[in-house]
N, C-alpha and C positions, 0 to 999 in steps of 0.2 A: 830762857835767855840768860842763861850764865853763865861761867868761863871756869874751869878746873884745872889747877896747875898741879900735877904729879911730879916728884922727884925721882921714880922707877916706873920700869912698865907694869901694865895691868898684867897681873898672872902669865908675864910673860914667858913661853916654853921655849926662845930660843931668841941669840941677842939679834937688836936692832944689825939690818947689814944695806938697808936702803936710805944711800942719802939724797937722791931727787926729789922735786916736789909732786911729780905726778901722782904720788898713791895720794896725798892730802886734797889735790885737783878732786881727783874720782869721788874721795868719798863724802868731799861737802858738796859734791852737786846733789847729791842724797841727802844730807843734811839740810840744804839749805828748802829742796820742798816742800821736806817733810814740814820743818816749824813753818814757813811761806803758806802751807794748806790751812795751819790754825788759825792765821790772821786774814788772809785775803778775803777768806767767804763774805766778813762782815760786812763790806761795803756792797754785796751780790746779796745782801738777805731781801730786801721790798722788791728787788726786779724776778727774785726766784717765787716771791710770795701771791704774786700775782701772774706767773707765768705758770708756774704749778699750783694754784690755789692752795696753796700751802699755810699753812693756822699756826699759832702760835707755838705749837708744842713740837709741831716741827719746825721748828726754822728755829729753834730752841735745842731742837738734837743733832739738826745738821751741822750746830757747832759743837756742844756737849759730845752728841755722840763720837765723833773723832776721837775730843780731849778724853773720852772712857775709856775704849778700849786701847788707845795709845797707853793711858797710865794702867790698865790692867795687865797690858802686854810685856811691859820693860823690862823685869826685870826676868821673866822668864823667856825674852828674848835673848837677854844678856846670855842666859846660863844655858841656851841651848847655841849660842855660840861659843863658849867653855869647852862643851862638849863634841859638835860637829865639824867647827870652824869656823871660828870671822869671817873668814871672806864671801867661803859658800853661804853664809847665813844672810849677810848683805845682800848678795847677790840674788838670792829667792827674794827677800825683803822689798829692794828695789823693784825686782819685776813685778813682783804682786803691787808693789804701790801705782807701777805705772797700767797695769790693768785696770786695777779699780780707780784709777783719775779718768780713764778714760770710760767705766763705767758710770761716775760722777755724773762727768760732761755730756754723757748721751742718755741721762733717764729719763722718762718720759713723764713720771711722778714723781709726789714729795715720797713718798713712799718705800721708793727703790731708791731715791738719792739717798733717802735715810742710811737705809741699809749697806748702799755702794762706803757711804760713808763712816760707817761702823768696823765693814771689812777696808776700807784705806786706813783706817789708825790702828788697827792690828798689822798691816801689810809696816805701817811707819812703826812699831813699835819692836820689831823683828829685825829693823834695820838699822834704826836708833843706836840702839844699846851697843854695835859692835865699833861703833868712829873712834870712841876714845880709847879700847882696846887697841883697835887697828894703827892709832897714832903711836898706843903707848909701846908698841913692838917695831914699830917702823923708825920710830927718830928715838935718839939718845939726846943726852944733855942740852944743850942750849937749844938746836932744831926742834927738841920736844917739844921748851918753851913756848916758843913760836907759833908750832901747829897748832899747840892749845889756845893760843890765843887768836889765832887765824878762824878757829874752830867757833868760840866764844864769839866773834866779831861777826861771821857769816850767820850764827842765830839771832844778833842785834840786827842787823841788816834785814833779815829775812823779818822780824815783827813789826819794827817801824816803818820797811817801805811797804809790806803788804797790800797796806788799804791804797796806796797811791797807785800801786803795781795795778793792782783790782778794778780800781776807778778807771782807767787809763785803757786797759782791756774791754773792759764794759762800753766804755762811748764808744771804743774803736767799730763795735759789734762786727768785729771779722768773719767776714763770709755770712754773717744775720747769725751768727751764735751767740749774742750776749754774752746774758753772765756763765755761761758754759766754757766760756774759753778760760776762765781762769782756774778747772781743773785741766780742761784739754793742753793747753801750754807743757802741765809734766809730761805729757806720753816724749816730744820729742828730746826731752832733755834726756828721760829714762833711758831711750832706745840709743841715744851718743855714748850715755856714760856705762853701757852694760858690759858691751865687748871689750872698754877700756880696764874694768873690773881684775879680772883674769891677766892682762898683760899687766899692767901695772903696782895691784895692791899685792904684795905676798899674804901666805897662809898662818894661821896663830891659833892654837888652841889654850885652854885653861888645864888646870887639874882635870883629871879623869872623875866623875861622876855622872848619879843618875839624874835625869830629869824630877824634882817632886812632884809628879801628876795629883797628889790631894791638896799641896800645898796653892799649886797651880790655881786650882778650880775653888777651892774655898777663898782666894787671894779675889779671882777674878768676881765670885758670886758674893762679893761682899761689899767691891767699888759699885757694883752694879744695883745692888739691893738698896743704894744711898741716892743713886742718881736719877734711877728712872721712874722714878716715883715722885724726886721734886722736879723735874721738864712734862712729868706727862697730868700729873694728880690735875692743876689747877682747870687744864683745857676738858677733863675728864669731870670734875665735879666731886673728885679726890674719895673714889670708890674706894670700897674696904681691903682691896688690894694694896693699894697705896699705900696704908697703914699698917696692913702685914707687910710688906715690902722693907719701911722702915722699922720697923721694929725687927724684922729678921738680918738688917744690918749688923747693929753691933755682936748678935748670937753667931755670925757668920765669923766677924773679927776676931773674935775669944776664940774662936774652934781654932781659927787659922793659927796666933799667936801658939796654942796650945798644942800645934804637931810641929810648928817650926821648934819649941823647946824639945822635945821629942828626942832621946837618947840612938844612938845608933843610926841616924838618917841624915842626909846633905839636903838641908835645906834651903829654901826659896831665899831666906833674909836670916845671915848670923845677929843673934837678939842681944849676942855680947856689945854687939852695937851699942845698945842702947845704955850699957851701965856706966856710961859718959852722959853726966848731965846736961853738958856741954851741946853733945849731938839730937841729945834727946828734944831738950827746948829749942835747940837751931835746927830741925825739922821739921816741930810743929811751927815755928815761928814763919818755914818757906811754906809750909803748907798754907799756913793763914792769909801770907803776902801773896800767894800763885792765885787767889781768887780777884786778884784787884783787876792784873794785867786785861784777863782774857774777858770779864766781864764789861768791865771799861768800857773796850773797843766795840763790846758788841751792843751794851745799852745806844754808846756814842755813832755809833753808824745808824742806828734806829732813830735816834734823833735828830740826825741831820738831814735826812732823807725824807724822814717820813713826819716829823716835826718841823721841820723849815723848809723841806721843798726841793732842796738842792741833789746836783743831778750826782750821778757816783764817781764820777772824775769830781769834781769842783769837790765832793766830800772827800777824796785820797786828799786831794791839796789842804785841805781843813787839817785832815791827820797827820800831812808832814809838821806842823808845829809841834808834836807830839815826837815825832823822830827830830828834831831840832834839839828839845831839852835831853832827850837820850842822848843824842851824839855827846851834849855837853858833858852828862854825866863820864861817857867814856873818857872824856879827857881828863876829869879830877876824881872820880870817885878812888880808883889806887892810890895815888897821895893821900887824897882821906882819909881813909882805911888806917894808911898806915901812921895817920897822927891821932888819929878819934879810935880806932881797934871798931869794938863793937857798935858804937855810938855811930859810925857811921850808917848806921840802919835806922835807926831812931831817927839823923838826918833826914833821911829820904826819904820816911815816914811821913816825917811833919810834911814837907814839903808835897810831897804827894797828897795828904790832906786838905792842905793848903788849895792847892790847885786844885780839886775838887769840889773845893764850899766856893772860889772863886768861881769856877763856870756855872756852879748851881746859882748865884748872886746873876750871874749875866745870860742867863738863860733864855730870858725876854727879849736880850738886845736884837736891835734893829739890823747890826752889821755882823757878818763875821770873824772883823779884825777885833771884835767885843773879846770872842771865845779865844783869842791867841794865849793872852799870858796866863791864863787859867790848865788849858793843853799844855804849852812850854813847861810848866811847873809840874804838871802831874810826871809827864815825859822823864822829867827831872829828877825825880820822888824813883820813879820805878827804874831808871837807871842807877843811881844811887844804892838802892838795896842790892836788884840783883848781881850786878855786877861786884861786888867783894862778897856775895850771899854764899855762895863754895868755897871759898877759903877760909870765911870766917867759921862754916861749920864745920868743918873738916880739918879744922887745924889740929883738934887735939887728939884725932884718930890715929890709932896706930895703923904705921904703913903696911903693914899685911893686909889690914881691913880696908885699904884706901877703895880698892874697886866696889868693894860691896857697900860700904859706906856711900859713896857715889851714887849705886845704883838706885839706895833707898831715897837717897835727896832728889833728885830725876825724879822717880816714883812718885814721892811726896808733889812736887811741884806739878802735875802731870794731874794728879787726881785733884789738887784744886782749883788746876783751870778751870777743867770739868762741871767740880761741882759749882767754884763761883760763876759761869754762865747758867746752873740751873737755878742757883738762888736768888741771882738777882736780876734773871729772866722771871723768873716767879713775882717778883716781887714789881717789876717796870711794866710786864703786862695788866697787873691787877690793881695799877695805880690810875687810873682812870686815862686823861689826856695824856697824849703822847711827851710834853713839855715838863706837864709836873710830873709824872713816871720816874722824866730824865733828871730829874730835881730831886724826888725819891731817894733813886737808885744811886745819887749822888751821895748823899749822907749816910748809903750803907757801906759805900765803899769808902769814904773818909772815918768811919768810924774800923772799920779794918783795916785801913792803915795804921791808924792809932792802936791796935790792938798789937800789927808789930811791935811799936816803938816798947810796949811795954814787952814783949815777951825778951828783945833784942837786953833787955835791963835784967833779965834773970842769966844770959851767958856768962859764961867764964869770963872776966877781964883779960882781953889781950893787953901786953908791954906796948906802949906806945913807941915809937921811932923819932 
C-alpha cells in the first residue's frame, strides 16, 4: 500500500496521447482486487477452517501463499510486459486472476484452495507490475500526478476496507456461499473490466530484451525455499526437509545475485541499484516494515473470532478503527514527510508500536471499544510509514532506474507480507491460548516496527521544507 510519484514515463516507447480517465478506471479495477484478495481472506479464515477442516498450516498458506508467488512473480511480470506489451500482459493477468477467484470460491478442499490460491498471486503478479507502466505512458505531467496518486489511494482503500468488505459478505452468506463469496465477487468485476481493457487502455512496451529464464527461477526458488518451510515446518514436526529448505535459501540468493552481475545478459534486477546506500537500507527497511501490515491483520482476525467470539461482520467493524487511523495518516503523513524527511518513518514506527503494546495491555478487556485506540494507532503507525515509504526510497535514484528501482521496492514489500504472515503465524499458533498468542504476536510485531525506526536513522538525510 504505497504511492509512487514519477516525473517521466516508465520505459516509455511512445509519448502519452490519452487524456481521458477511462484507461486509470480499467486498470485499478485490477488493482484494486488484486491488493482486496490479500486483506479480505482474513476475516474468512475460522469460517474456511471449519468448513474445510483446514489446520493451521493451511490457513497460514491461504494467506502466505498468495503473498509468495505474487512477490516471486513481480518483477518478472514487469519484464515480460517490457517485452510483449502492457496491455496484453494485463489483460491475460486479469483473466487468469478472475479464473482462479472463481477457482478459490468453488474448492471443495483446504487443499485445492491452497493451490487455487498460489496460482491467483501469480495470475495478480502478471498483472500488478504493468498499472504503473500503463499510467506512466498514458498521462503526462500533472494528470500523471493524479493517477498515481489515485493509484496509491485505491491500494489504501482496498487494505483497510478489506476485512469490513469480508465481514459484510460473510453474514450476507449469498445464496449460502459464505466465506466463498469473497473470492467469487472478482469473477464479476473481472468479466466488466475485460472487454473494457482493449477499448480503452492503449499499448506500451519497454526496451527490447530477453526474458532471464535462470534468473527467473533461481529468483522464484529462493522466496520459496524461505517461506514454505516456516508455514508448513511447525504443523509438520519441522522434518529434515524444512531444514534443507532453509538452508538452501540463502545458496539459492547468492546464485541468484551472481547471474544477475553476470556480464553480457539483461537481467531480472539492475544490482547498480544497489550502490545507493540510500536504496539499499530503504529496501530492506520496506522489507522489514511489509511483515507488520499483513501479519497484523491476520494474527487480529484470529483473535477476534476465535479468541472473543465475535461474528466476521462485527470483526470488519472492529477493523475499521484500523482504516480510521489510516485514513488519518493520508491526510498528514505528506506534510510530515516533508518537514521530518526521513524521521517520518521512525514516526509511524513508534506509533505503530505504540499501538501494539496498547492492544496487547487490553487484550483481556471486556469491551471492544477497549481495542479502539490501540487499532487507531497501529492504523496510524502503518499509514505513516508506507505512505511517503516510495518517495523516500527512491528519492535518490537515478531516473533511468526509476522503474526498475520501483520494481525491486514492490518486490521487496511483497516478499515480506509473505514471510511476516509465516513468521508470526508460526509463532501465534505455538503460543498456546488463543489471547496470549495475540499478546505474543503483539510484541513481535512492536519490536519490528522498532527495528524500522532504527534502519529509517541509517538513510540519507533528506532537506527538510
Amino acid at each position: 500500500m504505497s504511492t509512487l510519484t514519477l516525473d517521466r514515463p516508465l520505459l516509455a516507447e511512445r509519448p502519452a496521447t490519452v487524456t481521458g480517465w477511462a484507461p486509470l478506471a480499467v486498470v485499478l479495477a485490477g488493482t484494486f482486487v488484486t491488493f482486496l484478495d490479500f486483506f479480505i481472506v482474513n476475516v474468512a479464515l475460522p469460517a474456511m477452517a471449519v468448513d474445510l477442516h483446514a489446520g493451521p498450516a493451511a490457513l497460514s498458506l491461504v494467506v502466505a501463499g498468495y503473498g509468495l508467488t505474487f512477490a516471486a512473480g513481480m518483477i518478472t511480470g514487469g519484464r515480460l510486459g517490457d517485452i510483449y506489451g502492457r496491455r496484453r500482459m494485463f489483460t491475460i493477468g486479469l483473466a487468469l486472476f478472475t479464473i482462479t477467484s472463481a477457482a478459490c470460491g468453488l474448492a471443495p478442499t483446504a487443499g485445492l484452495l491452497v493451490a487455487a490460491r498460489l496460482l491467483q498471486g501469480a495470475a495478480g503478479a502478471l498483472l500488478t507490475p504493468q498499472v504503473l507502466a500503463i499510467l506512466g505512458t498514458t498521462y503526462e505531467g500533472e494528470r500523471r500526478g493524479t493517477a498515481f496518486a489515485v493509484y496509491g489511494f485505491a491500494m489504501g482503500i482496498a487494505g483497510v476496507l478489506g476485512q469490513l468488505l469480508g465481514g459484510a459478505l460473510i453474514q450476507a452468506d449469498l445464496a449460502g456461499l459464505g466465506w466463498r463469496t469473497i473470492f467469487l465477487i472478482n469473477v464479476p468485476v473481472g468479466l466488466a473490466a475485460l472487454p473494457l481493457v482493449r477499448r480503452y487502455v492503449p499499448e506500451s512496451r519497454g526496451p527490447s530484451a530477453r526474458l532471464d529464464l535462470t534468473g527467473t527461477l533461481l529468483g522464484t526458488g529462493a522466496v520459496a525455499a524461505l517461506v514454505l518451510p516456516l508455514v508448513e515446518g511447525r504443523e509438520h514436526g519441522w522434518p529434515v526437509w524444512c531444514w534443507l529448505s532453509l538452508a538452501a535459501a540463502p545458496v539459492l540468493t547468492a546464485t541468484f545475485v551472481a547471474t544477475q552481475a553476470r556480464p553480457g545478459r539483461t537481467p531480472l534486477i539492475d544490482l547498480t541499484l544497489f550502490r545507493s546506500r540510500s536504496f539499499t537500507i530503504g529496501s530492506l527497511a520496506a522489507l522489514t516494515f511489509a511483515l507488520v501490515p499483513s501479519s497484523f491483520f491476520f494474527v487480529l482476525a484470529l483473535y477476534l473470532q476465535q479468541g472473543r467470539g465475535y461474528s466476521a461482520l462485527f470483526s470488519g467493524v472492529v477493523f475499521a478503527a484500523v482504516g480510521a487511523g489510516y485514513f488519518a495518516a493520508l491526510v498528514v503523513a505528506t506534510p510530515l514527510a516533508a518537514r521530518l524527511g526521513r524521521q517520518v518513518l521512525a514516526l509511524g514506527s513508534g506509533f505503530g508500536a505504540a499501538g501494539a503494546l496498547l492492544l496487547a495491555e487490553d487484550a483481556n478487556a471486556g469491551s471492544a471499544w477497549a481495542l479502539t485506540p490501540g487499532l487507531a494507532l497501529v492504523g496510524l503507525g502503518i499509514g505513516l510509514v508506507l505512505v511517503p515509504l516510495s518517495s523516500t526510497v527512491l528519492a535518490g535514484v537515478d531516473g533511468r532506474l526509476a522503474g526498475a528501482a520501483a520494481g525491486v521496492l514492490s518486490t521487496a514489500q511483497q516478499v515480506g507480507g509473505a514471510v511476516g504472515v509465516a513468521v508470526i503465524g508460526t509463532v501465534f499458533f505455538a503460543a498456546g491460548s488463543v489471547t496470549h498468542a495475540f499478546v505474543v504476536s503483539l510484541a513481535v510485531v512492536a519490536g519490528l516496527t522498532l527495528l524500522t525506526a532504527g534502519l529509517a536513522q541509517l538513510l540519507r538525510p533528506q532537506p527538510c521544507k
